[in-house]
C-alpha positions in Angstrom: 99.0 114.7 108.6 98.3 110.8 108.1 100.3 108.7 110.3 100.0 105.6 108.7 98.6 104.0 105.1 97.4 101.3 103.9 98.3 100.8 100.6 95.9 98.4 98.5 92.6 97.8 99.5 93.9 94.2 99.9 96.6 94.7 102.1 96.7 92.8 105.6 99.9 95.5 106.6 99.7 99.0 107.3 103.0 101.3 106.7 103.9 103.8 109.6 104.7 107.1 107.8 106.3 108.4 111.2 106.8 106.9 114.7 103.7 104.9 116.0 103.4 104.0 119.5 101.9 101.1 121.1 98.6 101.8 122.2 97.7 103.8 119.5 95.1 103.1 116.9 95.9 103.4 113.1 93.7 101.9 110.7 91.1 100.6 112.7 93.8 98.8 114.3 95.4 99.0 118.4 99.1 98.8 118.0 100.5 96.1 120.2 104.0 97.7 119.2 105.6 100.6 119.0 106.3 101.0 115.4 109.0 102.2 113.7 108.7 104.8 110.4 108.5 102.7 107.5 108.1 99.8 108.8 104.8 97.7 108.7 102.0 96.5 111.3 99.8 93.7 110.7 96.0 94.7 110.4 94.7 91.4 111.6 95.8 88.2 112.5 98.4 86.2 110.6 99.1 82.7 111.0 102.2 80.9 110.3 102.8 80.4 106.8 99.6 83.2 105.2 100.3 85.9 102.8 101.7 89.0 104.2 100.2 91.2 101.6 101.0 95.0 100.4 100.7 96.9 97.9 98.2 94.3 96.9 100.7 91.4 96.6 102.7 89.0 98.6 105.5 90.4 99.9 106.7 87.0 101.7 104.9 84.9 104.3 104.4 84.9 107.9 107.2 82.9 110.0 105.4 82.8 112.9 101.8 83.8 114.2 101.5 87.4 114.0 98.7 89.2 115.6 96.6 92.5 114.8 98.6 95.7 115.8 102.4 94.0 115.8 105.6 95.1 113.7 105.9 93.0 110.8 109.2 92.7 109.2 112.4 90.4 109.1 112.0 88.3 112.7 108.3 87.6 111.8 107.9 87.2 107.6 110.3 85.2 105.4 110.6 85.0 101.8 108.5 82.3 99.7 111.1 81.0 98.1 112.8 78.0 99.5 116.1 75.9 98.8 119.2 77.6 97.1 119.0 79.8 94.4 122.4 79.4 92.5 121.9 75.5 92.8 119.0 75.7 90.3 119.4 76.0 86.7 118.7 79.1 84.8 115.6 77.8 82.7 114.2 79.9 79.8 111.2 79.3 77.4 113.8 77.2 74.9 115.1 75.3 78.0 118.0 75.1 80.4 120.8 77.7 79.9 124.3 76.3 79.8 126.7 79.1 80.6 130.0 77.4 78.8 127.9 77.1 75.6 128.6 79.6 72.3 125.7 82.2 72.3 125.1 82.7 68.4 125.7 86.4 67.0 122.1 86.7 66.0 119.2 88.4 66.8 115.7 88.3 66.1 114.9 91.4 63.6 114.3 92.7 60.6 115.7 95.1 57.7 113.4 98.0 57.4 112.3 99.5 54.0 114.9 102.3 54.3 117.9 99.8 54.9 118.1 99.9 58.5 117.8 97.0 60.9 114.8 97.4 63.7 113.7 95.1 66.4 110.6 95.2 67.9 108.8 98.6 68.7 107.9 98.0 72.0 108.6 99.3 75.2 108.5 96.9 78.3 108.5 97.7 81.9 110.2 95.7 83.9 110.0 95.9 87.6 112.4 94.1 90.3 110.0 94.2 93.4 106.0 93.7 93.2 106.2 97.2 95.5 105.9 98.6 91.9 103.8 96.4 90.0 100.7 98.8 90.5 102.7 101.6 89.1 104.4 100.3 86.2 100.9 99.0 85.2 99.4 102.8 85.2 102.7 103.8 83.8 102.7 101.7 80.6 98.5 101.9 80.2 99.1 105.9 80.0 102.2 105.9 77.9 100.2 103.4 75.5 97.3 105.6 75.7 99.9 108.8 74.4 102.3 107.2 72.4 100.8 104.1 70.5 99.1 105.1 67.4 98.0 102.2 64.5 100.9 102.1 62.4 103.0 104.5 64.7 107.1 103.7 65.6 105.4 102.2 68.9 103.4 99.2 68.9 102.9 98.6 71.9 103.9 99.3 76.1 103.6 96.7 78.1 104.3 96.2 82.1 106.0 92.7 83.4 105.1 92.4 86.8 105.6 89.8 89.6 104.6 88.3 93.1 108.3 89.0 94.6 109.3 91.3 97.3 112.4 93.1 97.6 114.1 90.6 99.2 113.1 87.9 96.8 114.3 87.1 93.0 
């Protein structure tokens, strides 16, 4: 039974599927920790400020120098974000959102030929943490593959992915 996996060929962390101890060596790499299940351990050096990367995206950035075979979590990595969130406008593709303004009763459809309204026939994935991106991706390219069909109900599946972690927006 593996012990540990890394994820995405790209990945500079490893994830400890069950209690790792220091000394150990787990994908090619001597644990300078002991690891705890589920958490990660870097696979080579990290400076302050690089990419802490899994399942083939950034999952926040190194806080501190991290070297090969050390836990990797909250006291080393912080989020890419910076500044305060809910001080920053909410800005959309038409501009900034102002909450105290009417929102129109309207909606961008269309009356079908048999008298019924319709929006778009799509279906869109939306994940909230890049831990997923991968998988939505194969989820909506084989659902397109089954479902969407030139002039079917579907037109098309698509996946909306992003660079966050789970403890980023």
């Amino acid at each position: 039974m593996r012990k540990s996996l890394k994820i995405h060929s790209n990945d500079n962390v490893a994830v400890a599927l069950q209690p790792l101890n220091r000394g150990e060596i787990f994908e090619g790499t001597l644990l300078l920790e002991d690891i705890p299940p589920g958490h990660k351990f870097a696979l080579g050096d990290l400076l302050p400020g690089s990419s802490v990367l899994k399942f083939g995206y950034p999952i926040g950035v190194a806080s501190i120098a991290i070297r090969a075979g050390q836990h990797v979590h909250t006291h080393n990595v912080q989020s890419a974000l910076r500044g305060n969130l809910l001080d920053k406008p909410f800005v959309s593709s038409s501009g900034a959102l102002n909450p105290n303004q009417a929102v129109p009763s309207t909606f961008l459809g269309f009356r079908r030929t048999n008298g019924k309204i319709g929006i778009r026939n799509e279906i869109w994935i939306v994940n909230t943490v890049a831990c997923v991106n991968h998988t939505s991706e194969r989820i909506a390219q084989e659902a397109a593959r089954q479902w969407v069909t030139p002039g079917g109900p579907i037109e098309g599946i698509h996946a909306f992915t992003h660079p966050y972690g789970c403890s980023q927006l």
